[in-house]
TIMI-2910 file (N, C-alpha, C, CB; in pm, 1 decimal, decimal comma, always signed):
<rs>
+----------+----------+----------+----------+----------+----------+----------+----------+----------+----------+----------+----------+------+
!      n_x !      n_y !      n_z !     ca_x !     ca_y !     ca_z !      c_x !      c_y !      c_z !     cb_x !     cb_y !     cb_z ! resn !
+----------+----------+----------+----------+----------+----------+----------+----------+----------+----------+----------+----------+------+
!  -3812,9 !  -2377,1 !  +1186,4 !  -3717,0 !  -2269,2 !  +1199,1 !  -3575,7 !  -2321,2 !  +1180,5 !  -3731,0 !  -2200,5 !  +1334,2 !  Unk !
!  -3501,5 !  -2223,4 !  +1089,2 !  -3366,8 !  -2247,8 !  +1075,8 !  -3276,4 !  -2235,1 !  +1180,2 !  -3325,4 !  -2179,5 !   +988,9 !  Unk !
!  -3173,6 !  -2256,7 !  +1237,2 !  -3088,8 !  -2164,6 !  +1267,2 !  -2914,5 !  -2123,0 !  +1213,0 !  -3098,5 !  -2192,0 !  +1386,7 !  Unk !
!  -2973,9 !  -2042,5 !  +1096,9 !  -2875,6 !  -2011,7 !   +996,2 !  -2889,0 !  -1853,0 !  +1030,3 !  -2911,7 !  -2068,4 !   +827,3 !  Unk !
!  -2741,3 !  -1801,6 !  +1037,4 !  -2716,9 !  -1678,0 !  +1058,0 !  -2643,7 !  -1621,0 !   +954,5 !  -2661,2 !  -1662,1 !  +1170,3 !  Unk !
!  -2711,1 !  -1496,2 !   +890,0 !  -2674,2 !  -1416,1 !   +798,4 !  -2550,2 !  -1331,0 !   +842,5 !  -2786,4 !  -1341,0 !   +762,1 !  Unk !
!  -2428,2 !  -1272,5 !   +827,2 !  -2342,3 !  -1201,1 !   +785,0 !  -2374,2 !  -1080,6 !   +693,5 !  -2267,8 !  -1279,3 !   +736,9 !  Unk !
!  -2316,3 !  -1015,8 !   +733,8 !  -2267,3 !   -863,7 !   +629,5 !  -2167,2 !   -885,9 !   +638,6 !  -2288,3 !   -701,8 !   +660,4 !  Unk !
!  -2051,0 !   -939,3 !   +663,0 !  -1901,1 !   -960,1 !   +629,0 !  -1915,1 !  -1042,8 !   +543,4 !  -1802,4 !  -1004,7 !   +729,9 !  Unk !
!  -1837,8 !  -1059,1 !   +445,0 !  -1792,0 !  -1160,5 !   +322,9 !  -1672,7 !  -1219,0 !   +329,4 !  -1785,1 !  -1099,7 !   +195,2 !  Unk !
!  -1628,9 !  -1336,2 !   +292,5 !  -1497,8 !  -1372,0 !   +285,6 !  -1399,5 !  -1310,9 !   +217,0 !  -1493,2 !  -1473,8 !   +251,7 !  Unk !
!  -1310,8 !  -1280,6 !   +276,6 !  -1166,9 !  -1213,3 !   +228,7 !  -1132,0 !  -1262,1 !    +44,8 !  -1018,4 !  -1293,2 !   +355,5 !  Unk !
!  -1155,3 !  -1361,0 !     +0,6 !  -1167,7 !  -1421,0 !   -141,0 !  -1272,7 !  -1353,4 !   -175,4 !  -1185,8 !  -1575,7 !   -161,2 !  Unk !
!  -1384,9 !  -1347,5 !   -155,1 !  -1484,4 !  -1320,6 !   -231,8 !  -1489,9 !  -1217,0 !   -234,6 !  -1583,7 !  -1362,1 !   -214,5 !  Unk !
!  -1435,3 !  -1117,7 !   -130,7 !  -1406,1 !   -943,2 !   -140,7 !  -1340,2 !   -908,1 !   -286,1 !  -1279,3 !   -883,9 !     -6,6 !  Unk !
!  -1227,4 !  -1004,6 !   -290,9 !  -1099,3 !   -966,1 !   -337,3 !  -1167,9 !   -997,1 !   -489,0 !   -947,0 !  -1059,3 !   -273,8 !  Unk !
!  -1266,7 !  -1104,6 !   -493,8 !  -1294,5 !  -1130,8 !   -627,0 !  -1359,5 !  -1015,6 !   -694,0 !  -1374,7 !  -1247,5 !   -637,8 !  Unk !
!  -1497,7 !   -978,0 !   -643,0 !  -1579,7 !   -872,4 !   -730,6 !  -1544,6 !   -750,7 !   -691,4 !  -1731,5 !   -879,0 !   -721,7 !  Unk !
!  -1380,3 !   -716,4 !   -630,4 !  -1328,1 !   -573,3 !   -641,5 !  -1194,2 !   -595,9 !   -749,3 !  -1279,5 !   -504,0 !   -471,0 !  Unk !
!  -1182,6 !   -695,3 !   -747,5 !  -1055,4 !   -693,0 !   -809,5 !   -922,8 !   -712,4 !   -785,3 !  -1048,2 !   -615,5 !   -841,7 !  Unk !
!   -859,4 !   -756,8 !   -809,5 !   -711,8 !   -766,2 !   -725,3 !   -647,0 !   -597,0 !   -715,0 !   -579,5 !   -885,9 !   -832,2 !  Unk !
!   -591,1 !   -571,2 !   -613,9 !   -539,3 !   -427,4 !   -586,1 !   -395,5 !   -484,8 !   -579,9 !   -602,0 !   -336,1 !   -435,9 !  Unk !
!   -287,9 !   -392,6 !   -612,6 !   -140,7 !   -374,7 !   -626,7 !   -128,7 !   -321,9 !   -500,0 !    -81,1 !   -283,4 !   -747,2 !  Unk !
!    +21,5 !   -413,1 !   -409,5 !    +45,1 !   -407,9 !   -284,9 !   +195,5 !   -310,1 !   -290,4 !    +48,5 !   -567,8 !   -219,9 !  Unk !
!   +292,6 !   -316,3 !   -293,7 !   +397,4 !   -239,6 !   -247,2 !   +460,5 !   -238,0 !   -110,2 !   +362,0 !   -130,2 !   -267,8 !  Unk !
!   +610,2 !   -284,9 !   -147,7 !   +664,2 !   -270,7 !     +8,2 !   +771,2 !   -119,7 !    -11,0 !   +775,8 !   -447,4 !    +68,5 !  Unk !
!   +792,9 !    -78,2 !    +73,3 !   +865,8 !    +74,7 !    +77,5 !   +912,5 !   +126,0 !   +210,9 !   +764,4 !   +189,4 !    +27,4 !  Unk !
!   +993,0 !   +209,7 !   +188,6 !  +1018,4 !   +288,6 !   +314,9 !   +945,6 !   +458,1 !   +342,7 !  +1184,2 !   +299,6 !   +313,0 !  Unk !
!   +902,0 !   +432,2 !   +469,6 !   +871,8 !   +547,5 !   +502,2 !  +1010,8 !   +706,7 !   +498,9 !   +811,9 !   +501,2 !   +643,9 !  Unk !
!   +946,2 !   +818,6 !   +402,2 !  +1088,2 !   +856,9 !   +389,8 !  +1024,8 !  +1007,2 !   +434,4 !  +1182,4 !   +829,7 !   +220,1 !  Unk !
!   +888,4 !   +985,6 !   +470,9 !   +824,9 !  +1181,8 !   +552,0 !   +688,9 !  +1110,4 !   +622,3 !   +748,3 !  +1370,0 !   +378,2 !  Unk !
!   +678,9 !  +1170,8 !   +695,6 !   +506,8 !  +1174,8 !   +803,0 !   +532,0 !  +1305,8 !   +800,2 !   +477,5 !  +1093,4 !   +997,5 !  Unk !
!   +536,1 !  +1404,0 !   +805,2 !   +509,6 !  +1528,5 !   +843,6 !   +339,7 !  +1582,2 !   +786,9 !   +639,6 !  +1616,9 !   +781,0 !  Unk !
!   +295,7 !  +1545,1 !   +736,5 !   +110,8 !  +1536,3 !   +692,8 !    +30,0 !  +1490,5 !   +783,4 !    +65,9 !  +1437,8 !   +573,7 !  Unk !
!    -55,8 !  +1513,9 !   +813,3 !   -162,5 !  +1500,3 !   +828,4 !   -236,4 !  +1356,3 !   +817,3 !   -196,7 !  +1583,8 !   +759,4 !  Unk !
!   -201,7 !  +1253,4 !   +848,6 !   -258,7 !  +1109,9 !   +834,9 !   -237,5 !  +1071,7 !   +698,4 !   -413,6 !  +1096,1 !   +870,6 !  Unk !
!    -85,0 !  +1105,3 !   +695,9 !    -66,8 !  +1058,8 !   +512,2 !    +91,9 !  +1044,5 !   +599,7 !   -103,3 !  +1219,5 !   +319,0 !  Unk !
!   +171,7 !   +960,5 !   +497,8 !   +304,7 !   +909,6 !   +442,3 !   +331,4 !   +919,6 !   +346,1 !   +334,1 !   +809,5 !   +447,1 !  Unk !
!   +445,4 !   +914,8 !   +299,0 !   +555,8 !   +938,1 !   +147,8 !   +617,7 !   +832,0 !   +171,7 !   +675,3 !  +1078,7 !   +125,6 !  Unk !
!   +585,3 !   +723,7 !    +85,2 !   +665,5 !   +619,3 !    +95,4 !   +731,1 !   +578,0 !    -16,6 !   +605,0 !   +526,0 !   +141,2 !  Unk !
!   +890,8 !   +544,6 !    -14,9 !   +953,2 !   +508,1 !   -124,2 !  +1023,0 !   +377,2 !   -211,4 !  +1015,9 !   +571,0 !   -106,3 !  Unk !
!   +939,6 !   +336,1 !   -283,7 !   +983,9 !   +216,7 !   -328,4 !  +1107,2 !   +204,9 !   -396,1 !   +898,4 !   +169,9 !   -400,0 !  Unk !
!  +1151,7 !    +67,2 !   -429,9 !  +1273,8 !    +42,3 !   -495,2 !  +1240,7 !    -70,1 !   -621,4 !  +1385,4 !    -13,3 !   -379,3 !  Unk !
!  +1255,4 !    -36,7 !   -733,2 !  +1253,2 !   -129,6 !   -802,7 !  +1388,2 !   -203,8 !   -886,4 !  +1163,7 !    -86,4 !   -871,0 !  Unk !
!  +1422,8 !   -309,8 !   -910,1 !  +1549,0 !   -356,3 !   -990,2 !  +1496,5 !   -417,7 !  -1101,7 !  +1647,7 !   -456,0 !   -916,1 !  Unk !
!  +1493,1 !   -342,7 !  -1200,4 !  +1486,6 !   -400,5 !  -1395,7 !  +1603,9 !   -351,3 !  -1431,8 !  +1351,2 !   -325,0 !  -1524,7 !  Unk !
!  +1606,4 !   -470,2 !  -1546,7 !  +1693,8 !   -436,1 !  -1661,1 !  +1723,7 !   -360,0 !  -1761,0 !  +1696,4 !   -488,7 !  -1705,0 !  Unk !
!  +1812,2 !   -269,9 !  -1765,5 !  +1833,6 !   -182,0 !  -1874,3 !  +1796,4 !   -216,5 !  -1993,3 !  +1948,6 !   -152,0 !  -1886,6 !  Unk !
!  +1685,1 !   -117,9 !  -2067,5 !  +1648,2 !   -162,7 !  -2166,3 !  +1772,9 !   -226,8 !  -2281,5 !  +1566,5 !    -57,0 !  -2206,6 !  Unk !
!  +1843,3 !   -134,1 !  -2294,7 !  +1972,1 !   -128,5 !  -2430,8 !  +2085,6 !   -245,9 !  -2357,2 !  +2074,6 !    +83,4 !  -2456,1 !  Unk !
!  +2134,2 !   -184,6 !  -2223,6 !  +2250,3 !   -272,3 !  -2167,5 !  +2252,8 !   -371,0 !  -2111,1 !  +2311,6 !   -231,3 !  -2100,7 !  Unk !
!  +2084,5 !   -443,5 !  -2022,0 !  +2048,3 !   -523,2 !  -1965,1 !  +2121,2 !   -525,7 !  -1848,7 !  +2041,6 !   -615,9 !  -2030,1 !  Unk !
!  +2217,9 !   -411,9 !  -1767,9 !  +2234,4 !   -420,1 !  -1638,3 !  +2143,2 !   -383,2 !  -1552,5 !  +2325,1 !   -367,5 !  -1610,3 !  Unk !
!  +2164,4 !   -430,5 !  -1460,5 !  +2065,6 !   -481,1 !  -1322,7 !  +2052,6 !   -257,8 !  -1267,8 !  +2211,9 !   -651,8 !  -1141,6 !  Unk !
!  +1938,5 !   -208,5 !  -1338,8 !  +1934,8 !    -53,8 !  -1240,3 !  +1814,7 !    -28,4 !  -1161,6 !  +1941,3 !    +87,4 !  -1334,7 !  Unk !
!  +1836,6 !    +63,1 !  -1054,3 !  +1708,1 !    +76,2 !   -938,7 !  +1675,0 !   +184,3 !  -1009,1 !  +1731,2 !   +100,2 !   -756,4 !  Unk !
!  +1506,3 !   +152,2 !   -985,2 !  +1433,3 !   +282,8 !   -987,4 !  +1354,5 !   +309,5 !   -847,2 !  +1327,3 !   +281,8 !  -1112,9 !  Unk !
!  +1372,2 !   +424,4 !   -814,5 !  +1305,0 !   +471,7 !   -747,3 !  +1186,5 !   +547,9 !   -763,0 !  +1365,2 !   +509,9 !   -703,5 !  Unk !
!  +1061,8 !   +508,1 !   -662,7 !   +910,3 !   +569,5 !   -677,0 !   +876,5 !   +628,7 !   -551,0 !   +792,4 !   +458,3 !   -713,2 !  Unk !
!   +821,2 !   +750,4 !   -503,8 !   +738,0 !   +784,1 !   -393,2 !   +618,3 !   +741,1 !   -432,2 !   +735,4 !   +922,5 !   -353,5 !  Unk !
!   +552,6 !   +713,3 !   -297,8 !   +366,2 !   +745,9 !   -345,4 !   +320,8 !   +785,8 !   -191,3 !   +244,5 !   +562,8 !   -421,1 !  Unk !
!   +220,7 !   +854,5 !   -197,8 !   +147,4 !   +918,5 !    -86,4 !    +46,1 !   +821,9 !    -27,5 !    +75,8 !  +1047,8 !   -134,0 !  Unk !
!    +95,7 !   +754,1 !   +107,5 !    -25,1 !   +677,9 !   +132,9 !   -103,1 !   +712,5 !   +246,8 !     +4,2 !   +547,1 !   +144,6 !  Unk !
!   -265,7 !   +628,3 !   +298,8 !   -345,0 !   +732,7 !   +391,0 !   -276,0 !   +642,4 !   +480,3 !   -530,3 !   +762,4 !   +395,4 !  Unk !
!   -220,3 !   +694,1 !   +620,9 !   -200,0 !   +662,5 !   +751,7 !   -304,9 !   +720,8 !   +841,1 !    -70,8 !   +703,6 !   +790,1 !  Unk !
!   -398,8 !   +642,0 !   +876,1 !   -540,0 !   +708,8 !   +959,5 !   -458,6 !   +684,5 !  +1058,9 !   -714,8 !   +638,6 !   +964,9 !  Unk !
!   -377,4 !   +633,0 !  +1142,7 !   -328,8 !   +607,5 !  +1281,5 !   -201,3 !   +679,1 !  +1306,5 !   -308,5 !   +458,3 !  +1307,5 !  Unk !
!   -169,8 !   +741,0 !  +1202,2 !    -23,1 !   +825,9 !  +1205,4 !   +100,4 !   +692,3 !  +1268,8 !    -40,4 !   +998,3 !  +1348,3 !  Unk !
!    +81,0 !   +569,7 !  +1250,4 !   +180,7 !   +499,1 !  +1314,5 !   +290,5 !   +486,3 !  +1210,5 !   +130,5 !   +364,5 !  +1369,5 !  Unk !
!   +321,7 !   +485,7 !  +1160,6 !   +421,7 !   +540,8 !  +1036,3 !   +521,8 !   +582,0 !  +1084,1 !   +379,0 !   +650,2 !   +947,8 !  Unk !
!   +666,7 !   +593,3 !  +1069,4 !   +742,4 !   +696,7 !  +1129,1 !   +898,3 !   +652,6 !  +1062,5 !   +726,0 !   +695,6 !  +1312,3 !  Unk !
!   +929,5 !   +778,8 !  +1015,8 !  +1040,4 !   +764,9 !   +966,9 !  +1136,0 !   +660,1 !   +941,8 !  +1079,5 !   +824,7 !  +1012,6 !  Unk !
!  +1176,1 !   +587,9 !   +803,7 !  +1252,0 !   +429,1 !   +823,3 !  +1226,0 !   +355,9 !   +826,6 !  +1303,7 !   +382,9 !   +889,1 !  Unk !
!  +1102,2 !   +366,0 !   +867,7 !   +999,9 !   +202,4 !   +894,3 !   +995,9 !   +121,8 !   +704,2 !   +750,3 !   +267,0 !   +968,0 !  Unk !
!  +1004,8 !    -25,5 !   +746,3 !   +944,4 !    -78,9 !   +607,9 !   +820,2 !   -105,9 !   +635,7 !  +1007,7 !   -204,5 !   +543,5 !  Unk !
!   +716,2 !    -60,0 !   +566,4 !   +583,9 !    -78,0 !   +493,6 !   +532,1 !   -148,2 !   +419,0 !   +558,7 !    -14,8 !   +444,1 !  Unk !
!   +367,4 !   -183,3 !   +416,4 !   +320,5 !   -253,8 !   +310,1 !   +215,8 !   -179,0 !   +244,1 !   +277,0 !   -381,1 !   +348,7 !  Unk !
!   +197,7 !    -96,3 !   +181,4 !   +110,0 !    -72,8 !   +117,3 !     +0,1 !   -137,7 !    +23,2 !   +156,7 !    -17,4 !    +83,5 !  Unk !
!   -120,6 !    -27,3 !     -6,6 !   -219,0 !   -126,8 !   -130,7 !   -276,0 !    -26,8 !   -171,0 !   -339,7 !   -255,5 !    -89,0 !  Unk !
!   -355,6 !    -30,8 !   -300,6 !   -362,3 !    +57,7 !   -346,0 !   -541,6 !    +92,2 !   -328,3 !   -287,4 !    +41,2 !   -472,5 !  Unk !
!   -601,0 !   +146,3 !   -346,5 !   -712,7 !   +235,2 !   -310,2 !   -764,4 !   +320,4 !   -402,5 !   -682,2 !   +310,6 !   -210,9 !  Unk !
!   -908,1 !   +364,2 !   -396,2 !   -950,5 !   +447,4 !   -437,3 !   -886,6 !   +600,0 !   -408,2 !  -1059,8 !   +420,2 !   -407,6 !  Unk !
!   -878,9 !   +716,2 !   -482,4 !   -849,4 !   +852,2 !   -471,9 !   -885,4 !   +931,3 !   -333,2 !   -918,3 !   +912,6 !   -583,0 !  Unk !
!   -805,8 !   +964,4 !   -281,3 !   -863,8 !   +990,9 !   -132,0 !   -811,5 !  +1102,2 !   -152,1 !   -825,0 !   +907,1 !     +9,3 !  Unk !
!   -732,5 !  +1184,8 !   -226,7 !   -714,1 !  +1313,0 !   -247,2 !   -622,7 !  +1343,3 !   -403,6 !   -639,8 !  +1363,6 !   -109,2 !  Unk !
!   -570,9 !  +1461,8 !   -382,0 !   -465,9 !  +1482,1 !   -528,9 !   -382,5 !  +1413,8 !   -535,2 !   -392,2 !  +1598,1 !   -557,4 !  Unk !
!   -339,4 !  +1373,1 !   -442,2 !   -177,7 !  +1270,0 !   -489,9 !   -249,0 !  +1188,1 !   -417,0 !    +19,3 !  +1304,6 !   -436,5 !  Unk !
!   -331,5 !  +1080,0 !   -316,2 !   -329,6 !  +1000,5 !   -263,4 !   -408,2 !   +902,2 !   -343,2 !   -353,3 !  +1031,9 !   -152,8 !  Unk !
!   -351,7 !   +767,9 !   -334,9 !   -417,9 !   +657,8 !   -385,5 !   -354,8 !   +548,2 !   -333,6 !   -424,1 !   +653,2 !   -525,0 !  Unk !
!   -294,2 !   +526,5 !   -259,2 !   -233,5 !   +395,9 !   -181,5 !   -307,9 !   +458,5 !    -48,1 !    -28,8 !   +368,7 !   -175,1 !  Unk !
!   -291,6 !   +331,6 !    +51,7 !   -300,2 !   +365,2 !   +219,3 !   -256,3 !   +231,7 !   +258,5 !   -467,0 !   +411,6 !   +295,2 !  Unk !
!   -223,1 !   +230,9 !   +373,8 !   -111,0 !   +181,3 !   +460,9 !   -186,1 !    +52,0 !   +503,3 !    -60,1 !   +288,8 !   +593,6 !  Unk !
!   -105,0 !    -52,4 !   +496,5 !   -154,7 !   -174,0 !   +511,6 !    -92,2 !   -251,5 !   +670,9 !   -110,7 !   -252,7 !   +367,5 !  Unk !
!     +2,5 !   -203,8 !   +663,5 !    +91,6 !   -261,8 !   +758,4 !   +246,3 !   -207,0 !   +807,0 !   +105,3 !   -384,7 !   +705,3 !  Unk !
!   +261,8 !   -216,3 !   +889,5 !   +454,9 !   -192,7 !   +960,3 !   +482,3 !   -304,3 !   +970,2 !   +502,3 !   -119,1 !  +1124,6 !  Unk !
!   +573,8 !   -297,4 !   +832,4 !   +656,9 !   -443,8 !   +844,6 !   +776,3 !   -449,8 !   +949,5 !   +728,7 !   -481,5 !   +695,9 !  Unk !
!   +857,8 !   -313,1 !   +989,6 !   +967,1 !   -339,2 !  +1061,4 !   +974,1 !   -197,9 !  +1090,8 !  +1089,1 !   -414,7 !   +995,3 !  Unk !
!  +1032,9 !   -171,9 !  +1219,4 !  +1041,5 !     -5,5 !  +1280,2 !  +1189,4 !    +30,3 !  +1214,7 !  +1042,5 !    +14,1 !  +1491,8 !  Unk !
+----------+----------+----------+----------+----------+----------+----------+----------+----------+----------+----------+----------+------+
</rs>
């Protein structure tokens, strides 16, 4: 007799391998008013295509908050996810800062 114990958890690498790498996002929470969802708004800085000055773009995306801990201002980490509704495809990874 062995005593080797099987798992149903997998290593965090080996998850990440045969799903794929997922796109993370940091943002601010800028609505909770939903239902176990957030509106969170990113900031991006690229270069003007023509002028090459330094401009922000701004992105919302709808992410799932199952814990409603989210709350107005907060910085966030998001990741991205399967379709969990019409606009949702991120959910909430973390509160980086209140």
């Amino acid at each position: 007799m062995s005593d080797t114990t099987t798992t149903t958890e997998a290593a965090p690498e080996a998850d990440a391998k045969t799903r794929g790498l997922r796109k993370t996002r940091v943002g601010k929470v800028i609505s909770n008013k939903m239902a176990k969802t957030a509106v969170i708004e990113t900031v991006t800085r690229v270069p003007h295509p023509k002028f090459r000055k330094i401009i922000k773009q701004s992105k919302k995306f709808y992410a799932h908050d199952e814990e409603n801990k989210a709350q107005v201002g907060d910085l966030v980490r998001i990741m991205e996810t399967r379709p969990l509704s019409k606009l949702k495809r991120w959910r909430l990874v973390e509160v980086l800062k209140h």
